[in-house]
C-alpha positions in Angstrom: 3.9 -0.8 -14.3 3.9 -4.5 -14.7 7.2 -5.3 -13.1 6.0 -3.0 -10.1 2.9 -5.1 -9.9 4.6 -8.3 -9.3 7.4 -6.8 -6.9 4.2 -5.8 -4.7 2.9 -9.8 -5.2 6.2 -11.0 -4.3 6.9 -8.5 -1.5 3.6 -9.6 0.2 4.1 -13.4 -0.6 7.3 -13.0 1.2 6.2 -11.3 4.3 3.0 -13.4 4.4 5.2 -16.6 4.7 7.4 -14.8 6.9 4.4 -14.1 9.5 3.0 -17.6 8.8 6.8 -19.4 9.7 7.1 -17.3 12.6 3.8 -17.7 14.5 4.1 -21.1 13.9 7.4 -21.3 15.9 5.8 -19.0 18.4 2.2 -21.1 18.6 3.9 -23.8 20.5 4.7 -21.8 23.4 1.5 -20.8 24.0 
């Protein structure tokens, strides 16, 4: 149960900083 709680955390850290590197890139364009 553990492990599968931090997979989810990590999971969601990832994507977050995904959507965060990628508006950035697409901010300046606007």
């Amino acid at each position: 149960m553990q492990a599968f709680f931090y997979m989810a955390i990590s999971v969601i850290t990832l994507a977050e900083f995904g959507y965060r590197t990628e508006f950035r890139e697409l901010a300046p364009s606007l």
